[in-house]
Phi, psi and omega in degrees: 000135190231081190319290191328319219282314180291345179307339173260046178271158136242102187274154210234331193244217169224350187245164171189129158277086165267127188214123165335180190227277178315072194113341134305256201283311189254134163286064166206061155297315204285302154019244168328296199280342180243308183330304204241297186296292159338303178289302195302292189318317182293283177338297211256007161252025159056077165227041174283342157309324197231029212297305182314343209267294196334298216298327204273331193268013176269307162324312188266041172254308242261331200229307217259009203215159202266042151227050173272128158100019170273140181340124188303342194270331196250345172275286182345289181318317160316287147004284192310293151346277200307312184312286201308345184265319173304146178267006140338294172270348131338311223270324206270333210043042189277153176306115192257107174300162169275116185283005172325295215268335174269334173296330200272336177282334197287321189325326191274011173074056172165079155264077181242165149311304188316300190292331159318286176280350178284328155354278189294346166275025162255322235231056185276007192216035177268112184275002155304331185258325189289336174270350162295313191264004136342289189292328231250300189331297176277013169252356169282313177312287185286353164306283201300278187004280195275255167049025229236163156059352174293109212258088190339163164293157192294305212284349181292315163313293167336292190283333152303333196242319158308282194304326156330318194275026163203358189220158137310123220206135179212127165292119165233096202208148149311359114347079192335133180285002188271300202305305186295297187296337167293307197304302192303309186297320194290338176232029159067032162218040120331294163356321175266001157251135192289316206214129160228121173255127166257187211285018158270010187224018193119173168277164193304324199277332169303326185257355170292304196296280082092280176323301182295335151286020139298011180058021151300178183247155182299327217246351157229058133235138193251147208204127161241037201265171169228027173215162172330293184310354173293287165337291177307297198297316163328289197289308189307317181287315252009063169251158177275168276178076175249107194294140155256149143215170228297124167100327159237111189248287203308335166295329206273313163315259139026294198295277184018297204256333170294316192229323197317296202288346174277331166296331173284296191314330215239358166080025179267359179305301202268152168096234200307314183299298178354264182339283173349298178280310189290328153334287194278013186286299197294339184292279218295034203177137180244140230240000199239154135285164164292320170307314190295289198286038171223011174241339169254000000 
């Protein structure tokens, strides 16, 4: 957590926007994750024996299931897990590093690349961490690499430049901040953000908080996301809470940007809209893999 970094915050509004980047603001989770991501886990964990299996449990940790938009290191232990439990990959004998050491490093709190790798010079012969970050390296690699040309949702500017004439507004994403401030500039709406944290300066709940002792009120701050872990960061802060979601982005913009920010300004946001949109939020993500419900 990097308290100082918020210490040059200045708030300007009574109101304040915190909003996702990846999968939000951009369309490229599927992108990023069967391209970039997806592809790295088969290489640097050597899983091309077993590529179909990798590819379904990376895809549902990472997009289909409600730990989508979760920390790349705690979605990997996920991975991992689910993979060592199929009997596909039993049947195969591929080889599973033992992940003890990578839950215990996540533990310590600061599950980044950066921390990784400083990690890894006391701790240089752990091989579970040297193929996570392994793994980190090259999904940033094929990332800088494919990752290109992805276009905010039509409705994002529009809905951005409304809430500018009232509110304050900070990028909050797990995403390296060097990657979000290149993204945000290249289609011109940086401009509209006050503050951008990437996943160097905390957790989604840690910069919420951080922010909100800025003497915001809880009922005029907005959480914009599309994954659970949004959700969470939100609730955690007890700030309200606008799902995009995952499969309707663009509708989910749109209702926003029609009804949303006036449901916001005028304080009609918190209770039955609320509830309504996180009702439906929550049916779209599944708590199950699929391969599981198809053996009963």
């Amino acid at each position: 957590m990097n308290k100082k970094f918020f210490e040059k915050f200045e708030k300007k509004h009574k109101w304040l926007v915190c909003i996702d980047s990846d999968g939000c603001v951009f369309d490229t989770m599927e992108l990023k994750h069967k391209e970039c991501f997806t592809p790295a886990f088969i290489k640097c964990f050597r899983l091309q024996s077993v590529s179909k299996y990798a590819r379904e449990v990376s895809e549902y940790v990472y997009l289909y299931s409600k730990t989508r938009g979760t920390n790349r290191f705690l979605a990997l232990v996920k991975m991992l897990q689910l993979l060592k439990k199929r009997e596909e990959v039993k049947r195969r004998n591929v080889y599973i590093p033992d992940i003890e050491p990578l839950i215990k490093w996540i533990e310590l709190g600061n599950p980044t690349s950066q921390g990784l790798k400083l990690y890894l010079e006391k701790h240089p012969d752990i091989e579970v961490l040297i193929m996570a970050y392994d793994y980190s390296l090259t999904v940033n690699c094929y990332v800088d690499e494919i990752a290109h040309g992805v276009q905010p949702f039509y409705y994002v500017p529009l809905t951005l430049g409304a809430f500018k004439e009232f509110a304050d507004i900070a990028v909050i994403s797990a995403t390296p901040t060097e990657t979000i401030i290149k993204e945000w500039q290249t289609y011109d709406i940086a401009k509209y953000a006050d503050i951008i944290c990437g996943q160097e300066f905390g957790t989604k709940t840690e910069c919420i908080s951080e922010l909100k002792a800025k003497s915001y009120e809880s009922n005029n701050i907005l959480m914009i996301g599309d994954a659970p872990g949004d959700y969470k960061a939100a609730k955690d802060n007890n700030v309200l809470f606008a799902p995009i979601n995952p499969g309707d982005e663009e509708n989910s913009w749109e209702r926003l940007y029609r009804e949303g920010i006036d449901a916001f300004l005028n304080g009609k946001y918190q209770g039955d809209y609320e509830n309504r949109l996180v009702a439906e939020f929550d049916l779209l993500l599944s708590s199950e893999p699929p391969w599981a419900r198809f053996k009963k």
